[in-house]
C-alpha positions as CSV (number, residue, x, y, z in Angstrom):
1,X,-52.0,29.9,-58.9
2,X,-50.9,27.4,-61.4
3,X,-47.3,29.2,-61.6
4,X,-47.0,28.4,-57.6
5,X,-47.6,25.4,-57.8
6,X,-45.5,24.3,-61.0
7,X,-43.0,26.1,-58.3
8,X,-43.3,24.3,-55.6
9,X,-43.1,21.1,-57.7
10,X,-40.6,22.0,-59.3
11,X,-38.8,22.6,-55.8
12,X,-40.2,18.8,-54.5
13,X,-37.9,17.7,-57.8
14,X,-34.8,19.3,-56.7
15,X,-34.8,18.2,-53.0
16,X,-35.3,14.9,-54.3
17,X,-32.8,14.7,-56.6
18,X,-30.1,16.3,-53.9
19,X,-31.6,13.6,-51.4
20,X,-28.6,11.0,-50.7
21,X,-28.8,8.0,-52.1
22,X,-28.0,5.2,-50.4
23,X,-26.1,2.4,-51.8
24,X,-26.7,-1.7,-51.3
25,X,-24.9,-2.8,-48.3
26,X,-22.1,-5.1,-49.1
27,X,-22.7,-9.0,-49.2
28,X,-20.9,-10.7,-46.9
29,X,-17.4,-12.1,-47.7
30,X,-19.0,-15.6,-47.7
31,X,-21.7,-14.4,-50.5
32,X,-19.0,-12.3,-52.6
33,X,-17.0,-15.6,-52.5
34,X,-20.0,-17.4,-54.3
35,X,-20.8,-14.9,-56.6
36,X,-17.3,-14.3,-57.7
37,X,-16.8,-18.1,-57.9
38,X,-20.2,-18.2,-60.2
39,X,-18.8,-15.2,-62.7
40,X,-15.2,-16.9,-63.1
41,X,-17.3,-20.6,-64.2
42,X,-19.5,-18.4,-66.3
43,X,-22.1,-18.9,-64.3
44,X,-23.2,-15.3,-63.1
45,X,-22.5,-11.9,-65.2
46,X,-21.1,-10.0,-63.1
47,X,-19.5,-6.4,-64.6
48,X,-16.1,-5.3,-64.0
49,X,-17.1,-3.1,-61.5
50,X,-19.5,-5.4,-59.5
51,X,-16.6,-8.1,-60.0
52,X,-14.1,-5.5,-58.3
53,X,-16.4,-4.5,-55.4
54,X,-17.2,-8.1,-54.9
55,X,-13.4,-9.0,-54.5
56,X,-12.7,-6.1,-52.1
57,X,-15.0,-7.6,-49.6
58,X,-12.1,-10.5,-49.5
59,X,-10.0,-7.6,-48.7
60,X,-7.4,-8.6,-51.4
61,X,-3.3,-7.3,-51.8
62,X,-4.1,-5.1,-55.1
63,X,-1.7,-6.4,-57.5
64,X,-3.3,-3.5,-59.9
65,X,-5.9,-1.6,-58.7
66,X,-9.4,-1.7,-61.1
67,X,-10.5,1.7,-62.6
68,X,-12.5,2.3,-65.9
69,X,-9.5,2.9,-67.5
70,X,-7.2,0.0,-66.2
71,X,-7.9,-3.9,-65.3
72,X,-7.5,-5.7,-62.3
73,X,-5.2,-8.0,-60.5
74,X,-5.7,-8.9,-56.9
75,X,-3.8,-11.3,-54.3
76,X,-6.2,-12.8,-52.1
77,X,-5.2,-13.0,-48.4
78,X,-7.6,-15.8,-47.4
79,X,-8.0,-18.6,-50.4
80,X,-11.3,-18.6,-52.0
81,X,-12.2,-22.1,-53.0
82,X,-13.4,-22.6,-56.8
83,X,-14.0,-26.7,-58.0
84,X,-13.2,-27.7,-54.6
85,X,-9.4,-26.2,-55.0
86,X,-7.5,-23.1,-53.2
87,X,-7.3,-19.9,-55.5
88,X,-4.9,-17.7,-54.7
89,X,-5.4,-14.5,-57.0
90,X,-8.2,-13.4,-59.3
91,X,-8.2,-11.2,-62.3
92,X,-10.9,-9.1,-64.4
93,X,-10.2,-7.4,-67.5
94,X,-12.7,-4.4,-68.3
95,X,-13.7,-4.8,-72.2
96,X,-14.5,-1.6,-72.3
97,X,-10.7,-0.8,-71.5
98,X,-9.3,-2.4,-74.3
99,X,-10.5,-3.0,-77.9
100,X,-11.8,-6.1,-77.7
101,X,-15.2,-5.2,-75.6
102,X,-15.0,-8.4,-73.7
103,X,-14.9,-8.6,-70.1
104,X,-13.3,-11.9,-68.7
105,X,-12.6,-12.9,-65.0
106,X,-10.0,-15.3,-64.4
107,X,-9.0,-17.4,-60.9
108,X,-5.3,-18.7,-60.5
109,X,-5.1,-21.9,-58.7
110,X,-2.6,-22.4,-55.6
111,X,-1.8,-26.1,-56.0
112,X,-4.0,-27.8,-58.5
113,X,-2.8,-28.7,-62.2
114,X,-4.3,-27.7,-65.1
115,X,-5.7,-31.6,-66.3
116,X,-6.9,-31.7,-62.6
117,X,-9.0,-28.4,-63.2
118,X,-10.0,-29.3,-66.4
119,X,-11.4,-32.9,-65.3
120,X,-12.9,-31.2,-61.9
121,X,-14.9,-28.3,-64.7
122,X,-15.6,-31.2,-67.0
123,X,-13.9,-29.6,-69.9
124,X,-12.3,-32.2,-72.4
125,X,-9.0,-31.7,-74.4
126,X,-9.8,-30.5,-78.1
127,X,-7.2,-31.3,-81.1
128,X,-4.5,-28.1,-79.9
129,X,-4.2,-29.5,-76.6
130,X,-6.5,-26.6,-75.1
131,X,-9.6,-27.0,-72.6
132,X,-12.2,-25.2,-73.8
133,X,-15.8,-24.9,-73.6
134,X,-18.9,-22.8,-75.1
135,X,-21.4,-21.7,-72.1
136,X,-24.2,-20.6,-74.4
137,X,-22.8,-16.5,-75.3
138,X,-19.8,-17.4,-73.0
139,X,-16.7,-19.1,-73.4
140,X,-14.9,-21.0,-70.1
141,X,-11.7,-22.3,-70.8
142,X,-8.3,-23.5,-68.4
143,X,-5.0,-22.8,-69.2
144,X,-2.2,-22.2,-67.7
145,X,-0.7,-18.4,-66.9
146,X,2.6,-17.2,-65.1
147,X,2.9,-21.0,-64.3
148,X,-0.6,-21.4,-62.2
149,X,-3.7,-23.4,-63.7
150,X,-6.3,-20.8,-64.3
151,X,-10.3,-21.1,-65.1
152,X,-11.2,-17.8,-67.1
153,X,-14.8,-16.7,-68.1
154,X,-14.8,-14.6,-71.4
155,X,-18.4,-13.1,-71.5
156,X,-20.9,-12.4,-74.5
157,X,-18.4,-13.4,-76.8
158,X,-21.5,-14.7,-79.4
């Protein structure tokens, strides 16, 4: 008796594990917009692969697509809006793609400077003319890349 019903768990076990499983439905664009906009400002830990669903609900122009194995660059088609200012591409490179181990997410800025960015994040100027700034683990710092003002979140860096 024992054996039938060690069977007939067993059997519970493997219809349950064949059952589909159903995935989170996708936040609005409105609600990806914020939470992207909270990982690039080091204010939400998003990974890479949550940062590159998030972004496709923007429904971007993939510069490079994101896979395990690659990083990704994406052309936004409508402006998301980070310190008040029009960004017009974002960026996430994987850690785990590279041999550093440390995922960053950056935001390229359509019309602002970089001092305008840098005053608006309230990151100060240090001695080599850079703007950046410890976040606890995390590091947020603006530069400027491919001639656009960028804010860039390096994550667990400490």
């Amino acid at each position: 008796m024992t054996s039938f019903a060690t069977r007939c768990l067993a059997l519970a076990g493997l219809v349950t594990l064949s059952a589909p499983v159903l995935a989170a439905p996708l936040p609005s664009a409105d609600a990806a917009g914020s939470q992207l906009v909270e990982a690039v400002t080091c204010k939400r830990h998003l990974t890479p692969a949550q940062f590159a669903t998030l972004v496709k609900v923007l429904k971007p122009t993939e510069l490079q697509a994101y896979d395990q194995l690659s990083d990704g660059d994406y052309a936004l088609t409508t402006p998301l809006v980070v310190l008040g200012q029009p960004v017009n591409r974002l960026y996430l490179h994987d850690g785990d793609s590279g041999e550093d181990g440390i995922d960053s997410y950056t935001a390229y800025f359509s019309t602002a400077g970089i001092d305008q960015i840098a005053a608006l994040a309230k990151i100060p100027r240090n001695e080599a003319d850079d703007y950046p700034l410890e976040m606890g683990r995390h590091d947020l710092s603006v530069r400027l890349d491919d001639g656009q003002a960028t804010i860039s979140c390096s994550y667990d860096l400490r």
